[in-house]
C-alpha positions, 0 to 999 in steps of 0.5 A, spaced: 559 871 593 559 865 589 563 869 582 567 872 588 570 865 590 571 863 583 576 868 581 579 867 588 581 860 588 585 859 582 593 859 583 593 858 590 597 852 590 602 854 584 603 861 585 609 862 589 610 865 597 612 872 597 617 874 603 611 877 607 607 870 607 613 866 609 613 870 615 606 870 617 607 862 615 613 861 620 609 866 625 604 861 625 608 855 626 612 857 631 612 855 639 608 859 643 613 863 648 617 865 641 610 867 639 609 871 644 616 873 645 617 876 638 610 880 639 613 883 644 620 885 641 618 887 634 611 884 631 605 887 634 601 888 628 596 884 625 595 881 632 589 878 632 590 875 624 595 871 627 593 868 632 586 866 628 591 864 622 595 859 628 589 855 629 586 855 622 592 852 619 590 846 624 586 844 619 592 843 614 599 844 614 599 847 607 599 853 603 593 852 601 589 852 607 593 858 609 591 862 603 583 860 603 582 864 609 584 869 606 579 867 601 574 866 605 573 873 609 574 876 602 568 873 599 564 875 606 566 882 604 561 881 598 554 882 601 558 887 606 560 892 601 553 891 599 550 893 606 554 898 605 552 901 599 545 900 600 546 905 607 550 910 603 546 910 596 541 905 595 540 898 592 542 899 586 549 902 588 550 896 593 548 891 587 553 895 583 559 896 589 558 888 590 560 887 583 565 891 583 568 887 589 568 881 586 572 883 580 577 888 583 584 886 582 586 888 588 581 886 592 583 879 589 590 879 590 589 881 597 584 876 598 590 871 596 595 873 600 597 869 607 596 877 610 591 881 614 589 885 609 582 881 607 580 880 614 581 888 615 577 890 609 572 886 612 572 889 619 573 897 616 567 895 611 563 893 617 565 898 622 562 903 616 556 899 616 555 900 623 556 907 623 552 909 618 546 904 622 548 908 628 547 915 625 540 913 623 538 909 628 543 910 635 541 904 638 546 900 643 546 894 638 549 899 632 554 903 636 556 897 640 557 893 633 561 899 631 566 899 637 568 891 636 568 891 628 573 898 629 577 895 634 578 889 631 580 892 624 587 896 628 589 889 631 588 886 624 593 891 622 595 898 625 593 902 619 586 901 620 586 907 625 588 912 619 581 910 615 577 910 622 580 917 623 577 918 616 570 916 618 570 920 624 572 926 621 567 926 616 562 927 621 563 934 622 559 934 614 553 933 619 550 938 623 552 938 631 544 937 632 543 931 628 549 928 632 547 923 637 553 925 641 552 921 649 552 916 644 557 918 640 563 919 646 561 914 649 563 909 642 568 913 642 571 912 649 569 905 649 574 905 642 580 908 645 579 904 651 580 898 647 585 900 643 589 903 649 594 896 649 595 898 640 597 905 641 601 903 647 605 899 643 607 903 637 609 908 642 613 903 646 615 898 641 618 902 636 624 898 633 623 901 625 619 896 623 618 902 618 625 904 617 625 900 610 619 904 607 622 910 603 622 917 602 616 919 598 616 922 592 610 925 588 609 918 583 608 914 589 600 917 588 600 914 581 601 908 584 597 907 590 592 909 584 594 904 579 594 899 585 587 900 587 584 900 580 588 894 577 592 890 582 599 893 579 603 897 574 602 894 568 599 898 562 592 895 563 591 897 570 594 906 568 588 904 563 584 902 568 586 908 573 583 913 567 577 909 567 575 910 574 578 918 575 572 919 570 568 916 574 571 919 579 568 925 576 562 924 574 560 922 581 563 928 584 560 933 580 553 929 581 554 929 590 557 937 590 550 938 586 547 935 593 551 939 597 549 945 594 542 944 594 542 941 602 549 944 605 551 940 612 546 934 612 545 926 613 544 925 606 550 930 604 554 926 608 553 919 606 556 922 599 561 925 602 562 919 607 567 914 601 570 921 600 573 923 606 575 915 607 579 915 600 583 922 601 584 923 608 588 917 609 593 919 603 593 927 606 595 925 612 599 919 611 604 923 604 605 930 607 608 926 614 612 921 610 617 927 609 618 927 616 618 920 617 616 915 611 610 911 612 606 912 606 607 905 602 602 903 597 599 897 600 599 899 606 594 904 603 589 898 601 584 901 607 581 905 602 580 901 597 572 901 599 571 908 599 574 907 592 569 902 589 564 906 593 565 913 589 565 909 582 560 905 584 556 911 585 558 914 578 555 908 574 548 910 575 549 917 574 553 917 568 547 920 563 546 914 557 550 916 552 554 913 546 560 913 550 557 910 556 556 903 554 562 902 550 567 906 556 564 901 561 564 894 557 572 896 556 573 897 563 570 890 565 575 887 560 581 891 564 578 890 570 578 882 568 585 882 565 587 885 571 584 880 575 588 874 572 595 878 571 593 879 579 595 870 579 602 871 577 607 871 582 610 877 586 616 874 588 620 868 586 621 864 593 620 857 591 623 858 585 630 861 588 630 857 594 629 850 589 636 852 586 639 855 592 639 848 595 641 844 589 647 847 589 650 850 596 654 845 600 655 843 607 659 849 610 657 854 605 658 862 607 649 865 606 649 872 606 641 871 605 638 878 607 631 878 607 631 872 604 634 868 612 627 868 613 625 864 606 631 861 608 630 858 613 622 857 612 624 853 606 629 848 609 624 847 615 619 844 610 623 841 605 629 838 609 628 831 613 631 832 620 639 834 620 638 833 613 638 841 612 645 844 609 649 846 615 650 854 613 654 859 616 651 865 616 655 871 618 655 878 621 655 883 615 658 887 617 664 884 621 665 881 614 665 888 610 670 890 615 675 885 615 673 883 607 681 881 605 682 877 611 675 874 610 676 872 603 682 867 605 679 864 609 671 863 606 673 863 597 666 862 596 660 865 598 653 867 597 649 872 596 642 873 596 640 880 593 633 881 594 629 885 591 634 884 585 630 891 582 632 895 588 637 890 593 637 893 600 642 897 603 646 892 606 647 888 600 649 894 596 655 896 601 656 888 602 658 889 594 663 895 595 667 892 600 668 885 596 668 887 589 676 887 591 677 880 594 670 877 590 667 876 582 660 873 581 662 867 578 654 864 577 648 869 578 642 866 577 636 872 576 628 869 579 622 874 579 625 879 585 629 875 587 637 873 585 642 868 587 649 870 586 655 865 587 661 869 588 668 866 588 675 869 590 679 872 586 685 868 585 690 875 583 688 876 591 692 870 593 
């Protein structure tokens, strides 16, 4: 716990906010009735991380203070995992999965971000926990546990449903005797009763919150892989992701040869168990893009546990051989690389904010995108009352339809492009219609974010 901290504090004041942490800090930070009125409108998920994040930052108006409860449920999820392992395989392995934790790039970053992701993991591992406790030992305590720790995992983050859906339908690996199933229902209808308000408002609420998710194409399997193994796409995580596929295998091979031996049983399903919790959700999630996209590679963190699970279990199957010390010594010093390439900034919204407001003016034309949230936020923060920049802020599309008109009127606008890699729609169409009337006169690239200052042409007047 005590290493998982250290590799958690560093860069927490240096590393810039990224567009989904601003939003969570200007959530917190809003007045009660938008609070809640927004909730209602639009931003039903993560719930109940919102409303602990709006009294924790209490204890200080900063960053900082905002990301160190993150930290804080990433660090508790240390001996969590640890219980975990020593349910499903024993000691040693829980030892090992705890380790593992502690140096996941992955699990780093998350614990990092201003977001529910490490209070969820925290939850979905202990909902395990007690599930696994209330097969062995199907007590009120266990089963109650479960129910709790599950409920709170959705409200934390809506997702949470597909890796508790994975849980449940391993069962099945058991045989219905050895299933204590009063008990069970009774958790399961407890469960559904709580979270009865959650499905209610993803069938009521429904206002494209995923719309901007993309169609799924088959690399997008690779890079929730290479994100659950090193944090993102550099060289060392796909290096990493080879590492972890052998280790994959070698626990698999070593699991199928106790399926064979003992077929449907307890033991079979604790080694089948973390595998269920890692395909299901993906199996699930991808073929349904293709209908309606919602398979994105963060939103699948839920099964990073399961992952380090399958791989902390390979570890002490692997044979002694003369490749097994030096495969393991190069995939901690990757694991570690990726552990501080986790510290670089995602996206640059300090930076490109700090520029924008050193050279905009008063009366200024923004059309900032996804950045009107950073816009906003930052100005809030670094502006005196009434000292902010008076902006205009106008309809996209009024401006594209009418964009001769609008350029006489407005000879210098500017243009937030975000993600400049890939810049959203809205942005792409706002650069056909005025290309004619406008030329980008400064343009100033930041990581993901650029900041274009366009004039108009003087051949339109």
């Amino acid at each position: 716990m005590l290493l998982a901290l250290l590799f958690r504090l560093p860069h927490l004041a240096g590393k810039s906010l990224w567009l989904d942490e601003i939003s969570s800090l200007t959530f917190a930070e809003m007045k009660w009735p938008e609070f809640w009125s927004l909730v209602k409108r639009h931003e039903g998920n993560m719930l109940a991380y919102y409303l602990i994040l709006r009294a924790w930052i209490h204890l200080g108006d900063n960053r900082v203070v905002a990301k160190l409860l993150s930290v804080l449920f990433g660090v508790l999820t240390v001996p969590a995992i640890y219980a975990l392992g020593r349910e499903l395989y024993d000691r040693r392995v829980g030892l090992i999965c705890a380790f593992l934790l502690t140096i996941s790039a992955c699990h780093v970053r998350a614990s990092q971000w201003i977001r529910s992701y490490s209070l969820m993991i925290l939850m979905l591992v202990l909902a395990a926990v007690f599930l696994a406790r209330s097969l062995r030992r199907p007590i009120l305590r266990n089963w109650s546990l479960y129910v709790l720790c599950a409920a709170f995992a959705v409200y934390n983050h809506l997702y949470a449903v597909l890796a508790l859906g994975a849980q449940i339908l391993s069962l099945i690996i058991i045989p219905a005797q050895e299933i204590p199933w009063k008990k069970l229902l009774a958790a399961l209808f407890a469960l559904g009763a709580l979270l009865g308000p959650a499905a209610a408002y993803v069938l009521l609420r429904n206002t494209g919150q995923l719309d901007w998710v993309p169609a799924p194409k088959p690399w997008e399997l690779i890079h929730w892989g290479v994100f659950l193994a090193g944090a993102g796409s550099t060289g060392v995580a796909y290096v990493l992701l080879v590492i972890c596929l052998v280790l994959v295998a070698i626990s698999f091979r070593k699991s199928r040869e106790t399926w064979s031996l003992q077929g449907r049983s307890i033991a079979s399903w604790r080694l089948a168990f973390p595998y269920v919790w890692l395909i299901a959700p993906v199996a699930f999630a991808f073929p349904l893009s293709y209908y309606k996209p919602i398979f994105f590679f963060r939103y699948l963190i839920i099964c990073l546990p399961a992952f380090l699970l399958v791989i902390a279990h390979a570890i002490p199957q692997w044979r002694p051989s003369r490749y097994r010390k030096p495969v393991l010594a190069v995939g901690l010093c990757l694991s570690l690389t990726s552990v501080v390439l986790a510290y670089k900034t995602e996206e640059d919204w300090d930076g490109s904010m700090h520029y924008f407001f050193s050279q905009v003016h008063n009366g200024d034309t923004v059309f900032p995108g996804a950045g009107g949230v950073p816009l906003e936020y930052f100005s809030r923060h670094w502006s005196g009352p009434g000292t902010a920049p008076r902006l205009e802020l106008p309809e996209y599309a009024v401006a594209e339809a009418a964009a001769a008109t609008f350029a006489q009127s407005h000879p210098r606008v500017w243009v937030v492009v975000f993600p400049n890699f890939a810049p959203e729609p809205q942005t792409r169409q706002l650069w056909r219609a005025f290309t004619p009337y406008y030329s980008v006169a400064e343009e100033k690239k930041f990581r993901a974010v650029t900041i274009q200052r366009w004039d108009a042409r003087s051949t339109h007047f």
